[in-house]
N, C-alpha and C positions, 0 to 999 in steps of 0.2 A: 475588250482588252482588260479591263480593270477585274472581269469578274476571275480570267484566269490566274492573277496572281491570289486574289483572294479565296479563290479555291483548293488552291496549295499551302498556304499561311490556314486555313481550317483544316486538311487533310493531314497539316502536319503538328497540330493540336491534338486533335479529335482519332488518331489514329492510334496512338500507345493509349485512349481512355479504354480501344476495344478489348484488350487483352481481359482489363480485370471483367467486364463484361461478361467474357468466356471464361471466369474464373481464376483465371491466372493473376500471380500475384507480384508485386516487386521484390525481389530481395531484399531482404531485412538483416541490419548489418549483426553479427553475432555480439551480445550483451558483453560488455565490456568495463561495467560499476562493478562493485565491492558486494561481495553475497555475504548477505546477513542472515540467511539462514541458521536453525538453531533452535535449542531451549535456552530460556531466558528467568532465571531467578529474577521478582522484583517486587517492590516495598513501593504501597502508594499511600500519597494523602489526597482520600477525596471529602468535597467540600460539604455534602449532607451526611456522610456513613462514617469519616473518620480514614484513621490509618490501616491498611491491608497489605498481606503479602498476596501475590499471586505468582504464577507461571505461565508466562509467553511463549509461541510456538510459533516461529516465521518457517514456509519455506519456498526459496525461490520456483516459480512457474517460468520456466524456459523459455516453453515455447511464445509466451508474452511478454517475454525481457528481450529487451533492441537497446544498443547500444549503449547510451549510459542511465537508460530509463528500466527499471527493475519493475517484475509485478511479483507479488507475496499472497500466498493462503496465510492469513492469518489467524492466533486460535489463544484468546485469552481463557485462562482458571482463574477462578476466585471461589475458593473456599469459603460455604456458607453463601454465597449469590450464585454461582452456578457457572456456566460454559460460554463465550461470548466470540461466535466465529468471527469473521470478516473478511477485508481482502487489503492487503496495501498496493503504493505506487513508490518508488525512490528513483531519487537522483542525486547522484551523490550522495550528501551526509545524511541530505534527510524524507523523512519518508512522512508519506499522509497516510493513515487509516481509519478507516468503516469497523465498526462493530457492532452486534446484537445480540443483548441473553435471548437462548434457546425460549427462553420463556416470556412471551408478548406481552403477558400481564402487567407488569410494572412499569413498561414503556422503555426501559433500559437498554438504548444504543447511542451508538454518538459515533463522532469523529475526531480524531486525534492528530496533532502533528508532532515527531518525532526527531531528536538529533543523534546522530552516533558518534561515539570517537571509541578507539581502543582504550579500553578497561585496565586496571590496576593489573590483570595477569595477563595483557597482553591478547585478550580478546574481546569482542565488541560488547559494546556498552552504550545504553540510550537514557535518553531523559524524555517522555512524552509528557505536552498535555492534551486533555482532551476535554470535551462539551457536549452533554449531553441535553439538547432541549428540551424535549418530553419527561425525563425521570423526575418525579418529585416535584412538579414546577418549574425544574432548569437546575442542572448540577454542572460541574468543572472536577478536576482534578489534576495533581501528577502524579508519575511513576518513573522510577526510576529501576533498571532495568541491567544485569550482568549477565553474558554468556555462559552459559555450565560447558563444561569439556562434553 
């Protein structure tokens, strides 16, 4: 007696595990945060190199944004250092990002956390900081960041 309730209480666990098994997947609700997608004018102070302008280049990846969790190709410039891809995560206002210059030699990547609010003209705006372990013995920074049209 005992074993048949408990064989139904497993079959009715162990049974929706089959699908993804077969590949099938759950519905994932349609993204529904704030796309920060863009080019991004911005001015930083970092802690060994000094003040820099650079340009940021978010843009939303779809098919990996679920409801109010966003994912981002991310794509730093900096004149005179070089190209610094990545990828972000957001929730609501704020966002985590991965970055690393093209170029391995100098050990220059890190991780950044970022806030957004609407900008003086009415388009998004961030303040990040970020940490870089490797560069230089350990570096930090911030930037601060406007939407171009």
């Amino acid at each position: 007696m005992l074993i048949r309730p408990f064989a139904l209480v497993a079959f009715a666990i162990l049974a929706p595990l089959g699908a993804f098994a077969n590949g099938a997947q759950a519905a994932q609700p349609a993204f529904s945060g704030p796309d920060y997608s863009g080019r991004y004018a911005c001015t930083g102070d970092d802690a060994k190199e000094g003040a820099y302008s650079a340009t940021v280049t978010l843009e939303l990846v779809p098919e990996h944004s679920t409801g109010k969790y966003g994912a981002y190709a991310f794509t730093l410039d900096v004149p005179g250092f070089g190209t610094y891809p990545g990828h972000a995560a957001a929730k609501g206002a704020t966002m985590a990002i991965y970055f690393a210059n093209t170029d391995p030699a100098p050990r220059d990547f890190g991780t950044g956390i970022a806030t957004f609010a609407p900008g003086r003209s009415g388009r998004w705006s961030f303040t990040k900081f970020y940490y870089e372990p490797e560069f230089k013995g350990g570096n930090h920074g911030i930037e601060r960041c406007e939407q171009q049209p």
